[in-house]
N, C-alpha and C positions, 0 to 999 in steps of 0.2 A: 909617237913612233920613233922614238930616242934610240939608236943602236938596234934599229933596224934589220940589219945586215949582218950583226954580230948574231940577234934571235936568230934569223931564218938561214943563218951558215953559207959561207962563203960558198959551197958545190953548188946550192940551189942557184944563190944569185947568179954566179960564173958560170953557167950549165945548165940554162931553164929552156934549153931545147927538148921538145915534147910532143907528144903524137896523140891524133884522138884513140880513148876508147870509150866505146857509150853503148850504150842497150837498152833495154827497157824489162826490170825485172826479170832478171837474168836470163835470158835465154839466146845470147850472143857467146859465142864458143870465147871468143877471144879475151870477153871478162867475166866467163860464168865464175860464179862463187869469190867476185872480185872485190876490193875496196874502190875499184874504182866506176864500178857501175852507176851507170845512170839508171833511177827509177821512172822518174817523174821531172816533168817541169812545169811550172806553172808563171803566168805573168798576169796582176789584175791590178786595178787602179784600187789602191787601198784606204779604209776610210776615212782618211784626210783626203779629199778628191786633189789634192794640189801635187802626191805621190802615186810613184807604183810601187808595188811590190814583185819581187822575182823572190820563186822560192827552186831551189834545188834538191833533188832527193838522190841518196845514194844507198846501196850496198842494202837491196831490200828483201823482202821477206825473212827478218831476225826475229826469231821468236822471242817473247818475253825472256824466259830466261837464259838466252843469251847477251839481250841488250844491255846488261851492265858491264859485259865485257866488251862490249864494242867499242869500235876509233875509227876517228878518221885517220888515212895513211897521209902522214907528212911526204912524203914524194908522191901525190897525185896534187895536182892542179885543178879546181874547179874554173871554169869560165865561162860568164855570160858574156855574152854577144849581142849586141846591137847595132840594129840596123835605121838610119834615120834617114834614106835617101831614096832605098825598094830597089838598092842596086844586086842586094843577097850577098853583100861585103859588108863585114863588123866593122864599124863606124866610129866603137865605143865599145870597151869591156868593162868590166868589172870581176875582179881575179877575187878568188878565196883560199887561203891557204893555210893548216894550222902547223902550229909549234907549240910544243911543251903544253897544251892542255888551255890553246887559243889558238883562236881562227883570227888571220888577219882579212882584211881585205884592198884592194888597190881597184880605184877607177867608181867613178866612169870617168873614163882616161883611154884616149887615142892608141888603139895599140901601137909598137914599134914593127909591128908587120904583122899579117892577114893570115889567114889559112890554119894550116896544120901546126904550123911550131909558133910558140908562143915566148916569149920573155918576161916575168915578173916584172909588174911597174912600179921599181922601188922608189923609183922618183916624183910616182904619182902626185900631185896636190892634192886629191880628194883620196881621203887612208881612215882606215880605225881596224877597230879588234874589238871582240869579245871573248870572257871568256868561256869554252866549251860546255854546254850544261850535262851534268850527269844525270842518266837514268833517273828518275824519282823523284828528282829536283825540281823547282820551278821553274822557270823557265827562266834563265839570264840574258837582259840585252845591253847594246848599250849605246848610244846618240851621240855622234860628234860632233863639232860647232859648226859642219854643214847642212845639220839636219838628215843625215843618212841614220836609220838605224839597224842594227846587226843584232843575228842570231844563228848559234847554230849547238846542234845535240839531238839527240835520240828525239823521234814522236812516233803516232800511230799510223801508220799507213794510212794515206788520203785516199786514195786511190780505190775505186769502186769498179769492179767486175767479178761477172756470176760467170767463171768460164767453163763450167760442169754445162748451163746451160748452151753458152756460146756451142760449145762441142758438140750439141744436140743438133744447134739449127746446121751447124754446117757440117754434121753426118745427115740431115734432111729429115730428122723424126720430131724436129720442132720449130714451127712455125715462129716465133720469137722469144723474144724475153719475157720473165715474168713481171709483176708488179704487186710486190716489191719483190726482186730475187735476193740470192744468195750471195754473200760479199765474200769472196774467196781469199780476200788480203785480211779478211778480220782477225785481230788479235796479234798479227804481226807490224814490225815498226822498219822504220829508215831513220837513217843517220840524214837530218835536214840541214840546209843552208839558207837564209832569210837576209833580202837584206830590201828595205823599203829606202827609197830614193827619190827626195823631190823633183818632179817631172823641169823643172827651169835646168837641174844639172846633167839633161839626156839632148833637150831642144830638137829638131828637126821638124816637121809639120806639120805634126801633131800624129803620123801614124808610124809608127813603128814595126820592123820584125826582129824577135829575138828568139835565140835558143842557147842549149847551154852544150857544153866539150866538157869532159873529163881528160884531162893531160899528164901523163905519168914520164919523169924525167929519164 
């Protein structure tokens, strides 16, 4: 993380007051057709049982062939939040943010304050970076000597919903889902963010709540 501040520019570090915007595949006015949408979040204990994984999904429904032209916006903020106490105050974040064609990450690290405006934790202990995988590629990660490890770039949309039928049950001409139904996100992708974290670097007692902000400066 050598020159740090010189990569991620002096406005962001002096200037990382920021505000949520989040949604859930687009249909929020405020980020419709956004970079800084939220898709999806997901949190599971990953197959090292001694980790989690938080995965974040943004800026969804990109058809195939637009996703080689996709990015993530360097003036949006990713941040997970954690909670280790069941107070519903982030306890712990973990920020992602890229530059020049890499995603850094800072935390899990104490925010410098709560809420809505957030500050990049340049001074973080716990730091790495990957870099951004393109379209097509394989997948690039990369493990720092805390054992975190990072990913982020285009995939296929996780996310499963048949909402032709949803639309059915609640016009009232269908009783429920099918099995198996219609996957309505298939064949479209999100801009993902990964990052697995040994569970000793979250602590709390064992149960946790997390979600994630999108933050645009």
């Amino acid at each position: 993380m050598k020159n740090l501040k010189r990569v991620l520019g002096i406005g962001v570090v002096a200037a990382a007051s920021v505000f949520i915007l989040a949604a859930d595949h687009i249909d929020a006015p405020a980020v419709k057709g956004g970079t800084s949408d939220i898709t999806d979040f997901y949190a599971f204990q990953a197959e090292n049982t001694n980790n989690l994984v938080f995965v974040a999904n943004v800026q969804g429904l990109i058809s195939p062939s637009a996703t080689a032209d996709a990015a993530f916006d360097e003036s949006v903020l990713v941040e997970i939040n954690i909670d280790t106490d069941g107070d519903n105050i982030e306890d712990m974040v973990i920020q992602a943010i890229p530059r020049d064609g890499k995603m850094y990450f800072f935390g899990p690290v104490a925010p410098s304050q709560t809420g809505l405006n957030s500050t990049i934790a340049t001074t973080a202990t716990n730091t790495g970076w990957v870099d951004i995988t393109t379209y097509g590629e394989a997948a690039v990660t990369e493990t720092n000597a805390m054992g975190m490890t990072f990913f982020a770039g285009p995939r296929d949309d996780p996310f499963f919903m048949d909402f032709a039928q949803y639309s059915a049950i609640i016009a009232g001409t269908a009783d429920g889902f099918n099995d198996p139904g219609a996957d309505t996100f298939a064949g479209s992708n999100v801009m993902s963010i990964v990052v697995e974290v040994p569970k000793s670097m979250i602590g709390g007692s064992g149960t946790i709540n997390t979600w994630v902000e999108s933050k645009k400066k």
